[in-house]
Structures are given as C-alpha cells and as structure tokens.
Jmol script that loads the backbone (N, CA, C; Angstrom):
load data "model"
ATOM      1  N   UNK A   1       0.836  -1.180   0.000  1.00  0.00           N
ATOM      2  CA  UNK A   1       0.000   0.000   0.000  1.00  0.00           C
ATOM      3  C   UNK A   1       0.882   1.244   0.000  1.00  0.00           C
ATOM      4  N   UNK A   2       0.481   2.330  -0.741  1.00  0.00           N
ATOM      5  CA  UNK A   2       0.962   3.378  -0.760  1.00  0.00           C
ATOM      6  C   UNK A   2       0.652   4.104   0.369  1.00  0.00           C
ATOM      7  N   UNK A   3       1.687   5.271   0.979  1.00  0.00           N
ATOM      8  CA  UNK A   3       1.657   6.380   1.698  1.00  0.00           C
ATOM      9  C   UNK A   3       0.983   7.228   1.240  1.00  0.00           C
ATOM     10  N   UNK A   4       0.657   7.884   1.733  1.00  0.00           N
ATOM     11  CA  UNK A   4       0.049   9.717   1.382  1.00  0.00           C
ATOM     12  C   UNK A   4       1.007  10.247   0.588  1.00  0.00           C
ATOM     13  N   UNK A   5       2.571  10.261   1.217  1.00  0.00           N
ATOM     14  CA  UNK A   5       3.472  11.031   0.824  1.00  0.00           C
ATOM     15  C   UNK A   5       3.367  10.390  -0.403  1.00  0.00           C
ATOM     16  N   UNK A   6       3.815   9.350  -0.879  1.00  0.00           N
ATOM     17  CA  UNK A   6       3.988   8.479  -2.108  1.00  0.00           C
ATOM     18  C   UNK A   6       2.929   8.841  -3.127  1.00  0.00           C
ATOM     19  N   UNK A   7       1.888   8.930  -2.462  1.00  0.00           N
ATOM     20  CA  UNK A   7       0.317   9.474  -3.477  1.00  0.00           C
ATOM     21  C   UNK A   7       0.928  10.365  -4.062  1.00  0.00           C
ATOM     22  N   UNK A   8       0.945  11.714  -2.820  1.00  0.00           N
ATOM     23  CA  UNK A   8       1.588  13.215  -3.298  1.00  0.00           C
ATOM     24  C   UNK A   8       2.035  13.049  -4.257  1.00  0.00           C
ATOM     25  N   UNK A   9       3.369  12.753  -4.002  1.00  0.00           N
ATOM     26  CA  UNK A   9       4.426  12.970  -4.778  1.00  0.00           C
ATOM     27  C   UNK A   9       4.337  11.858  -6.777  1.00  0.00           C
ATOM     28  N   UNK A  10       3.371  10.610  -6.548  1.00  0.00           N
ATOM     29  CA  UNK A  10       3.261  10.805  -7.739  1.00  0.00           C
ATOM     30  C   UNK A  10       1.983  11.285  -8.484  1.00  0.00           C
ATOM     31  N   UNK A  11       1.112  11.572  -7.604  1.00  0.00           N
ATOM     32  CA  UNK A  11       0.665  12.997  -8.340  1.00  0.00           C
ATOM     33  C   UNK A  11       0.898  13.963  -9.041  1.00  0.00           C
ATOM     34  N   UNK A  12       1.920  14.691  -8.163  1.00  0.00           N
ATOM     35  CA  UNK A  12       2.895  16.016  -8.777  1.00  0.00           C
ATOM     36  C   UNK A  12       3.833  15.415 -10.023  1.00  0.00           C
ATOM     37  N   UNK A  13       3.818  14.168 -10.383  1.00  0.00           N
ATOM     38  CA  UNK A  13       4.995  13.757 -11.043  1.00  0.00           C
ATOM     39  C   UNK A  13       3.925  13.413 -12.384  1.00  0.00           C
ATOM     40  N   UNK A  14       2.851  13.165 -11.746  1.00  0.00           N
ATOM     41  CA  UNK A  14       1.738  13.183 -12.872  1.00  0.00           C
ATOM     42  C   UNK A  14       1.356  13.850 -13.752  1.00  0.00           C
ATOM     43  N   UNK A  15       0.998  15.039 -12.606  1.00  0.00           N
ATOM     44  CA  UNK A  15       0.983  16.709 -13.327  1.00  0.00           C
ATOM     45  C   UNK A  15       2.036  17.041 -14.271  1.00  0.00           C
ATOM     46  N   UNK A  16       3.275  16.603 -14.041  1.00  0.00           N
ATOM     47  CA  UNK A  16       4.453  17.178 -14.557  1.00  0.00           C
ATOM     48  C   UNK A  16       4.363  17.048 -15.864  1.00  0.00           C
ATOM     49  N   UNK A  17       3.705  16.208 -16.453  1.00  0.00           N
ATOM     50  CA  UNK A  17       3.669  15.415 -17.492  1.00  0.00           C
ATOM     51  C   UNK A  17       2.052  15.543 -18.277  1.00  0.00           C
ATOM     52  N   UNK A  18       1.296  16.832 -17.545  1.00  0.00           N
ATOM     53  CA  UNK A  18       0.351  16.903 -17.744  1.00  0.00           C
ATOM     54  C   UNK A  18      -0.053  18.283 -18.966  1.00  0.00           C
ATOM     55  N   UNK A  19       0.800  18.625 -19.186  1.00  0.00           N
ATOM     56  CA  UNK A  19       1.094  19.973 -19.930  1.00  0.00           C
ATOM     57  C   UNK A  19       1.885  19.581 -21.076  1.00  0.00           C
ATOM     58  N   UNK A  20       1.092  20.074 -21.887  1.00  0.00           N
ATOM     59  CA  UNK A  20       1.707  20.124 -23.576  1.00  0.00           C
ATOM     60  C   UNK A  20       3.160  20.390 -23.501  1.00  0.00           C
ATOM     61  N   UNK A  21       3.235  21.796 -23.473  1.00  0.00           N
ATOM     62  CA  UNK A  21       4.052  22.630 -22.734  1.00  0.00           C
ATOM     63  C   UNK A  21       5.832  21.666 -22.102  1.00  0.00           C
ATOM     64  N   UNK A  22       5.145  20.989 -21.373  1.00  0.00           N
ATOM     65  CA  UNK A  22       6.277  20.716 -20.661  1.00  0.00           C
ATOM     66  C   UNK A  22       6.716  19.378 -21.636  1.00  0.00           C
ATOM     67  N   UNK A  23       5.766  18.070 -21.980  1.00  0.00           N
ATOM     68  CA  UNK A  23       5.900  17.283 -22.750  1.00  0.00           C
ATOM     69  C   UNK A  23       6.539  17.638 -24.050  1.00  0.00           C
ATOM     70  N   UNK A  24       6.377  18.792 -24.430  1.00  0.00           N
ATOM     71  CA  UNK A  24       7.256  19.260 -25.530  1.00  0.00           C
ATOM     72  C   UNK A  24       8.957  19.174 -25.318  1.00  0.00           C
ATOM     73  N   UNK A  25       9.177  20.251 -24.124  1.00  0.00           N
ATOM     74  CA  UNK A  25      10.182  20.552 -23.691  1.00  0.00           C
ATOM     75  C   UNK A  25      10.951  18.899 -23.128  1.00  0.00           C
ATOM     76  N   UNK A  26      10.414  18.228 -22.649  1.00  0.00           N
ATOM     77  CA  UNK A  26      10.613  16.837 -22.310  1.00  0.00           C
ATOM     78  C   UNK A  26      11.151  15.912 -23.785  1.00  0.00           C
ATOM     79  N   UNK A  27      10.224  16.466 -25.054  1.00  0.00           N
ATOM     80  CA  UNK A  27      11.032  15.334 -25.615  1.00  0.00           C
ATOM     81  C   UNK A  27      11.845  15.802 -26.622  1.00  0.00           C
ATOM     82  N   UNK A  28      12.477  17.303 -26.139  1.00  0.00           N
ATOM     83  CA  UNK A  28      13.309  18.250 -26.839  1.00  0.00           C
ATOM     84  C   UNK A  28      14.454  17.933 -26.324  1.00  0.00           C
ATOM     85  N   UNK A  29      14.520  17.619 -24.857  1.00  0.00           N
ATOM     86  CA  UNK A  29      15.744  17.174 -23.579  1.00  0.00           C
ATOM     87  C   UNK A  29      15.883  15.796 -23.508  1.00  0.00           C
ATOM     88  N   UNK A  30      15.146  14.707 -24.239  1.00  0.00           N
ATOM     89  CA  UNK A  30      15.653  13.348 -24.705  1.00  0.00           C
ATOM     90  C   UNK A  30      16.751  13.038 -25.956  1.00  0.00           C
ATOM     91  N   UNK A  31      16.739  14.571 -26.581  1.00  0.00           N
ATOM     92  CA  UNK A  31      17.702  14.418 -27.697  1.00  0.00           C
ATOM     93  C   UNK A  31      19.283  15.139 -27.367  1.00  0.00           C
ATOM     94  N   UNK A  32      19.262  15.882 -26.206  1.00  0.00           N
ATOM     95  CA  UNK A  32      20.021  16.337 -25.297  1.00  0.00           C
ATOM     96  C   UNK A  32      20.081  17.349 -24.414  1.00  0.00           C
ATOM     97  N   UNK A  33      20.576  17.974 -24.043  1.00  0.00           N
ATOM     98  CA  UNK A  33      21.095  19.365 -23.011  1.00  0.00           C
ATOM     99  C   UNK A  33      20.572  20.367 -23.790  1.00  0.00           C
ATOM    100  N   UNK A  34      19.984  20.837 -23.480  1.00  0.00           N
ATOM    101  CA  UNK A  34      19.526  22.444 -24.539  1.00  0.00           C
ATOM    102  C   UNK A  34      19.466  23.782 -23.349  1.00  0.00           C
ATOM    103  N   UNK A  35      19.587  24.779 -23.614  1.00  0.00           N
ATOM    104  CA  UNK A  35      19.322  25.986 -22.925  1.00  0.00           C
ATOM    105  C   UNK A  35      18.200  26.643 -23.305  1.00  0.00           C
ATOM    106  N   UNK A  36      17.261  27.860 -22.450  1.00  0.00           N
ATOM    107  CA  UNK A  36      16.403  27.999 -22.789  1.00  0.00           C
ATOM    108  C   UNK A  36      15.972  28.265 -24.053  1.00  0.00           C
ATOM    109  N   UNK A  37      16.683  29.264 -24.453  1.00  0.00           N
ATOM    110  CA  UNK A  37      16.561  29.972 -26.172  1.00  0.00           C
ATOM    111  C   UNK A  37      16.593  29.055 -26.975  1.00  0.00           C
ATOM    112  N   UNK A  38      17.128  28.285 -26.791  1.00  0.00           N
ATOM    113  CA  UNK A  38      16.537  26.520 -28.279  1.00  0.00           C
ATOM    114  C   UNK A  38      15.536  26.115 -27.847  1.00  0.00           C
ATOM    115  N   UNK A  39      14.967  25.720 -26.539  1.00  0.00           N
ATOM    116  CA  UNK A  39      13.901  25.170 -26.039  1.00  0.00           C
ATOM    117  C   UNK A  39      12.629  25.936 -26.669  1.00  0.00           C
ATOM    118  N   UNK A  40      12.809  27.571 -26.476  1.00  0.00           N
ATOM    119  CA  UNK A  40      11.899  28.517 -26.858  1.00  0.00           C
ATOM    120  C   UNK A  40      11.525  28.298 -28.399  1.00  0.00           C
ATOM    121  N   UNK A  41      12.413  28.619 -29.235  1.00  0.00           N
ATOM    122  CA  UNK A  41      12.349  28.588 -30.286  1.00  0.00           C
ATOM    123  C   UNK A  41      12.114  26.956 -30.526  1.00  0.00           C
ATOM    124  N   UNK A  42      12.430  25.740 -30.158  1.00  0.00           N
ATOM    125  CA  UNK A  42      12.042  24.621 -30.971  1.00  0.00           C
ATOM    126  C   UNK A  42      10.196  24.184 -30.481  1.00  0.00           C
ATOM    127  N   UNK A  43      10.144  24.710 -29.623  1.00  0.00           N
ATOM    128  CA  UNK A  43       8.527  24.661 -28.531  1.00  0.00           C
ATOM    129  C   UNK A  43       8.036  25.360 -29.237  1.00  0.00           C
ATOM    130  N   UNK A  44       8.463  26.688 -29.873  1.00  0.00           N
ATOM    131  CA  UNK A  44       7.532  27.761 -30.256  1.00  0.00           C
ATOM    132  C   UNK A  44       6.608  28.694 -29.513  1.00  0.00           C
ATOM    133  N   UNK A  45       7.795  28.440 -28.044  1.00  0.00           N
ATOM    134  CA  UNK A  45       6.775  28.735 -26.502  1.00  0.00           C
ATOM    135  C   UNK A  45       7.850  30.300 -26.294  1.00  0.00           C
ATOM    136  N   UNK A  46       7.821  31.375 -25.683  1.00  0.00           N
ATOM    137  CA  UNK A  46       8.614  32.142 -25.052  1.00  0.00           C
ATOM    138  C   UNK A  46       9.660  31.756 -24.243  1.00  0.00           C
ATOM    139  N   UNK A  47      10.576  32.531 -23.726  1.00  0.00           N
ATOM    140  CA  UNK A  47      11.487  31.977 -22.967  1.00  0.00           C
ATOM    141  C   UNK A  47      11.179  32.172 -21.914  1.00  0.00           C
ATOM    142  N   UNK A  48      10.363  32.539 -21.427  1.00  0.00           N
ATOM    143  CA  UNK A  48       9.845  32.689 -19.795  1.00  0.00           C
ATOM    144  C   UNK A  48       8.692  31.739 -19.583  1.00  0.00           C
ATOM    145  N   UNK A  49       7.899  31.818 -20.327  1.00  0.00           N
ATOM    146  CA  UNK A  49       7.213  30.570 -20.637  1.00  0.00           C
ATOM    147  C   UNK A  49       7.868  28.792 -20.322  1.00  0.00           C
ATOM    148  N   UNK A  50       8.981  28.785 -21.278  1.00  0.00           N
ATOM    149  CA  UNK A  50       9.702  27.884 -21.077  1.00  0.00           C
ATOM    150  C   UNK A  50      10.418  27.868 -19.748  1.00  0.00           C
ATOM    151  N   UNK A  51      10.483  29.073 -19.736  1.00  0.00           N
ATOM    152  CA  UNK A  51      11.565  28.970 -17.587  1.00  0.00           C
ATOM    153  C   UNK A  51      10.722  28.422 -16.663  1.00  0.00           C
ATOM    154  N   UNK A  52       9.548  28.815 -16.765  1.00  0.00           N
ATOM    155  CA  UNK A  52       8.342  28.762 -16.115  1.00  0.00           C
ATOM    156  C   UNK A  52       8.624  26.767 -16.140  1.00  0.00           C
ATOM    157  N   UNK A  53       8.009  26.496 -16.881  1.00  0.00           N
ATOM    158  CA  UNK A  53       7.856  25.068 -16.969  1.00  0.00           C
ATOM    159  C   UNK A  53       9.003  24.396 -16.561  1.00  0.00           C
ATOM    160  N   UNK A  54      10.450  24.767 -16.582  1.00  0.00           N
ATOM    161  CA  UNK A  54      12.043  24.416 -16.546  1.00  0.00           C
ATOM    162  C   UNK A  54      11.608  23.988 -14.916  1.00  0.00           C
ATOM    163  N   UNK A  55      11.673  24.851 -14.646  1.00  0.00           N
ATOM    164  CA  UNK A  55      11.658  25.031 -13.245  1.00  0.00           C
ATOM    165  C   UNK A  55      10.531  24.653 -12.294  1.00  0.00           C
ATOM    166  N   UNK A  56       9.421  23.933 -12.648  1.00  0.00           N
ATOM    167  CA  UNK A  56       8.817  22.582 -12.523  1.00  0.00           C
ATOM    168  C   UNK A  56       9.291  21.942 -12.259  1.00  0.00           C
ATOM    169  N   UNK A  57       9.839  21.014 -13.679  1.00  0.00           N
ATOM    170  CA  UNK A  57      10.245  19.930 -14.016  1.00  0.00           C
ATOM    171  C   UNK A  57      11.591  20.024 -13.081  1.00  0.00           C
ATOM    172  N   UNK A  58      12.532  20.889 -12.713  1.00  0.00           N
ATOM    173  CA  UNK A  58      13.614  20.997 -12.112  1.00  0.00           C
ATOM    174  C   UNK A  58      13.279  20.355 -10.122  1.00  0.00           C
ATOM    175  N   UNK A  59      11.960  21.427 -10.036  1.00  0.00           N
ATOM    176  CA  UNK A  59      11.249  21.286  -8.581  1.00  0.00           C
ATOM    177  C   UNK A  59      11.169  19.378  -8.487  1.00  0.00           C
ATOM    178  N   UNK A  60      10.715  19.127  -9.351  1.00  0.00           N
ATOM    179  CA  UNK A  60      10.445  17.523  -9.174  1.00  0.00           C
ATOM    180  C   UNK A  60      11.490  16.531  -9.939  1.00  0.00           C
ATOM    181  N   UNK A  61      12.609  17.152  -9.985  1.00  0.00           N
ATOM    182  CA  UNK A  61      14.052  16.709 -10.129  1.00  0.00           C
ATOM    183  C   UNK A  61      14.016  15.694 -11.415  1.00  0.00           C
ATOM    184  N   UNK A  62      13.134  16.099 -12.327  1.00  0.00           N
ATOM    185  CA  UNK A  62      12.875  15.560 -13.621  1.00  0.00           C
ATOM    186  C   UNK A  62      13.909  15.803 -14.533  1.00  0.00           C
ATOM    187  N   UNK A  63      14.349  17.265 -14.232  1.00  0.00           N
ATOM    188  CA  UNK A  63      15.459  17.785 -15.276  1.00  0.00           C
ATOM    189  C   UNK A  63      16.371  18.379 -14.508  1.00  0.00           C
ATOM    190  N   UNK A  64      17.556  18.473 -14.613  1.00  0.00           N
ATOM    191  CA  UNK A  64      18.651  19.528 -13.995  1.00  0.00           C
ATOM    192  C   UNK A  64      19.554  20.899 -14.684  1.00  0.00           C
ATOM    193  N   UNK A  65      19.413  21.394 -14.557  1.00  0.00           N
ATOM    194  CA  UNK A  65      20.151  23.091 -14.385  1.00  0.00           C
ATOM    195  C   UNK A  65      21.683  23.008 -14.212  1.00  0.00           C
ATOM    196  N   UNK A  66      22.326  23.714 -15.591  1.00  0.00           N
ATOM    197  CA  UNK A  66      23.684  23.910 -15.078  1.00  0.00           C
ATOM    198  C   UNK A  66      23.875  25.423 -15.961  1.00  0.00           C
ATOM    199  N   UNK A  67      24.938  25.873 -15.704  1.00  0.00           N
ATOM    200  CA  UNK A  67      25.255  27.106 -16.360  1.00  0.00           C
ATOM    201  C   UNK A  67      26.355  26.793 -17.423  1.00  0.00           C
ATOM    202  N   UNK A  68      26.211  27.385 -18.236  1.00  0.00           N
ATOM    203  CA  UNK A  68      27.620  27.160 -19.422  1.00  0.00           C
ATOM    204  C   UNK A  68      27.609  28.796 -19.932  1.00  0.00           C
ATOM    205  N   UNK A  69      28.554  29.490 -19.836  1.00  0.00           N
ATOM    206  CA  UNK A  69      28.774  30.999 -20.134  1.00  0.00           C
ATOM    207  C   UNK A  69      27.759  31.763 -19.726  1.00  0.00           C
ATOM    208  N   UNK A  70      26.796  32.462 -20.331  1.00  0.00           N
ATOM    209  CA  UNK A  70      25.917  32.784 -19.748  1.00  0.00           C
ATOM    210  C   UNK A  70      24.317  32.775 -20.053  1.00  0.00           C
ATOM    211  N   UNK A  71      24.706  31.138 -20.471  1.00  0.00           N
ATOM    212  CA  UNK A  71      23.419  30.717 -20.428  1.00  0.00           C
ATOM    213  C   UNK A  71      23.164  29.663 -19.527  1.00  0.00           C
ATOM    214  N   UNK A  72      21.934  29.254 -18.937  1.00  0.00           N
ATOM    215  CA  UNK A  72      21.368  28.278 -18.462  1.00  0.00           C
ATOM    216  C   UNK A  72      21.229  27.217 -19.343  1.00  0.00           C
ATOM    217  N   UNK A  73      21.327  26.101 -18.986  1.00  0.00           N
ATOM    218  CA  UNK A  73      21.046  24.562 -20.208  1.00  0.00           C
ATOM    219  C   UNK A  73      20.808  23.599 -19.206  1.00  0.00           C
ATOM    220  N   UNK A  74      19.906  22.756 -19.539  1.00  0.00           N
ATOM    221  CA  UNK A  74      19.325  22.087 -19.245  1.00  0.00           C
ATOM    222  C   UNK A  74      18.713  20.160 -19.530  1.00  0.00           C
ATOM    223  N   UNK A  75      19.142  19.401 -18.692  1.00  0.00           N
ATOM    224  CA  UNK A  75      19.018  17.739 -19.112  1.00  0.00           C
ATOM    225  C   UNK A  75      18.224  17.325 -17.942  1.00  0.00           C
ATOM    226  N   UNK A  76      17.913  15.984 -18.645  1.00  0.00           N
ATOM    227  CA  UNK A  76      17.528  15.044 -18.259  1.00  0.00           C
ATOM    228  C   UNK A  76      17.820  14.389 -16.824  1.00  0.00           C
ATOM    229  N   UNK A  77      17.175  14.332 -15.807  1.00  0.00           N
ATOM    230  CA  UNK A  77      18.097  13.372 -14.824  1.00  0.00           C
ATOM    231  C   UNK A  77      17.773  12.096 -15.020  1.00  0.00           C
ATOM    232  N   UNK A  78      17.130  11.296 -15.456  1.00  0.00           N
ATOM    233  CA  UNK A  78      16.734  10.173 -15.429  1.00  0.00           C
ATOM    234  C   UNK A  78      16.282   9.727 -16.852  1.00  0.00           C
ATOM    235  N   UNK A  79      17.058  10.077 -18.071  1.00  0.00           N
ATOM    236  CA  UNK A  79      16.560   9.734 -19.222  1.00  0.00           C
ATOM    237  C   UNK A  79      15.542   8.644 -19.631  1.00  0.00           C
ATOM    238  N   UNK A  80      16.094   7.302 -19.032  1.00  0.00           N
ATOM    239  CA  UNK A  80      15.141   6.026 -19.526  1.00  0.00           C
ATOM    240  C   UNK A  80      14.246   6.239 -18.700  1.00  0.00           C
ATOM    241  N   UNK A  81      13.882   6.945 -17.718  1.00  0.00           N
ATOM    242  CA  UNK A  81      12.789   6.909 -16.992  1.00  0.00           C
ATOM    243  C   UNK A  81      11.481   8.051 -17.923  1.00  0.00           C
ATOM    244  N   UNK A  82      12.051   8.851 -18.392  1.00  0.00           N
ATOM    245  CA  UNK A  82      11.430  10.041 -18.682  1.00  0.00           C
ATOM    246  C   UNK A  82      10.856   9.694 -20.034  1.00  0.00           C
ATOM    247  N   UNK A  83      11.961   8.686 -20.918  1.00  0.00           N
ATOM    248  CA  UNK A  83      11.153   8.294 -21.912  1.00  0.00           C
ATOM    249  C   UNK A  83      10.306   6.854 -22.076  1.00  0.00           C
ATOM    250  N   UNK A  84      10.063   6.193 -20.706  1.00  0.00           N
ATOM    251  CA  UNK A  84       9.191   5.294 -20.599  1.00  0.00           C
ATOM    252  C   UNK A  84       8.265   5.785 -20.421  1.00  0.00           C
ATOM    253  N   UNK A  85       8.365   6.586 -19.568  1.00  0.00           N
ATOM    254  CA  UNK A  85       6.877   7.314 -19.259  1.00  0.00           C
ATOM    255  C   UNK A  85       6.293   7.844 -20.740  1.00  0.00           C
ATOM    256  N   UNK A  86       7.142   8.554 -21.269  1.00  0.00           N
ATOM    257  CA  UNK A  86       6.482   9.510 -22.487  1.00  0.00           C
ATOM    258  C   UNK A  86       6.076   8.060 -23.528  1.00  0.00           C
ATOM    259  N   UNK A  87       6.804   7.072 -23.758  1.00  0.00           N
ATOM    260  CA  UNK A  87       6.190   6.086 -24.515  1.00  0.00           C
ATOM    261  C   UNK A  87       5.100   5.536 -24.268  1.00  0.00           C
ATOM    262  N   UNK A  88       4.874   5.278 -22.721  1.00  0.00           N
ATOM    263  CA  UNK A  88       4.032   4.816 -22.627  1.00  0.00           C
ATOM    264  C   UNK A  88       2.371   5.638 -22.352  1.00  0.00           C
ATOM    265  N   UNK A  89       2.935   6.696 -21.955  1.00  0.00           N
ATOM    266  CA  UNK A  89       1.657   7.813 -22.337  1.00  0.00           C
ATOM    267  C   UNK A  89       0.961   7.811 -23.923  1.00  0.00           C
ATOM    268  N   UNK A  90       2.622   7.905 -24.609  1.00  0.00           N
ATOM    269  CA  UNK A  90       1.742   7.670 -26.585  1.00  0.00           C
ATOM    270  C   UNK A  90       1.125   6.493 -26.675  1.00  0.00           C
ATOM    271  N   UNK A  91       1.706   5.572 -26.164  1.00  0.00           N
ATOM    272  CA  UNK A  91       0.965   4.102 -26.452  1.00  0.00           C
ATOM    273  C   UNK A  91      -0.663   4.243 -26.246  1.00  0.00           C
ATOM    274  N   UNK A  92      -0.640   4.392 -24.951  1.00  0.00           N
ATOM    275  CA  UNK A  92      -2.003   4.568 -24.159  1.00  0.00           C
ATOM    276  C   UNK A  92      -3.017   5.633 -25.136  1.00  0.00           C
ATOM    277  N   UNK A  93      -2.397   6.523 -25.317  1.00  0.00           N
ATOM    278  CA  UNK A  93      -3.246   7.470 -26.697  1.00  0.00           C
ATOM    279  C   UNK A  93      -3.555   6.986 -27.870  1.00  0.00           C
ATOM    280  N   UNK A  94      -2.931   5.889 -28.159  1.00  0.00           N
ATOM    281  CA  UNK A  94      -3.427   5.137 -29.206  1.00  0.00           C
ATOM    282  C   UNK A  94      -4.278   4.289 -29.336  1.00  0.00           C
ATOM    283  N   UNK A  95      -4.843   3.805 -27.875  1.00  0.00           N
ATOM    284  CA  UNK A  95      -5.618   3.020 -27.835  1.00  0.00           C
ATOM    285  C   UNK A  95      -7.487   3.644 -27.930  1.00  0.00           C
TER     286      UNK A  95
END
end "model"
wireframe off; spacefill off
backbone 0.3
color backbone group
C-alpha cells in the first residue's frame, strides 16, 4: 500500500507530465542538453514561458540546471525513466 506522501508525490509527477508545454520541452531534452533559447524557439513557446515550466520539471528533479557561459542549459536526470513514461503515455493514446 501506498503512503500519502507516495500518493503526493506521484501525483505532482503526474501533473508534470500533464502539460503540452512541458511534454514538448521533455522530448526536446531526450535528444540532449539544450538551454532555454533553443527550447523557446524549438517549442515555439517564449522563454519565460519555457523557464516557467524548466523550473517545474527541475522542482520535481525531472530535469537539472547547469550554467555554461551565460546561459542556463538544461538535461535530463533520469533519461530512460522520462522516456518510458512519455512512450508509454503515446501508447495509451493510441488506444
């Protein structure tokens, strides 16, 4: 049996994955490290827009944050995890 906490938390991990938005940005960061301004422009989302969502996915340690000159860029922490989930979300849409 699950905890409360355990509910919570994959709830929020649910949500994460509940936004176009972020699912975009998710399978933009399966092909590698990007910083915001590619994210923006390949999403077709703003860059604050995109920070906005970064920093979600960052909160629930989906993706991680590093600096390279003076930009922010951004990966995956758990790649095969991130794209089981996303496969198996398309699968399920197909049915």
């Amino acid at each position: 049996m699950l905890s409360r906490e355990q509910i919570e938390d994959a709830a929020s991990l649910a949500h994460a994955f509940s936004s176009t938005t972020r699912m975009q940005i998710l399978l933009e960061l399966l092909q590698g490290e990007r910083c915001v301004e590619e994210l923006s422009k390949l999403t077709e989302y703003n860059a604050a827009n995109c920070s906005q969502h970064l920093q979600l996915l960052r909160r629930l340690k989906i993706v991680r944050a590093f600096r390279r000159g003076h930009s922010n860029f951004y990966c995956l922490e758990h790649t095969e995890h991130v794209r089981s989930v996303l496969c198996a979300l398309s699968q399920q849409s197909e049915v």
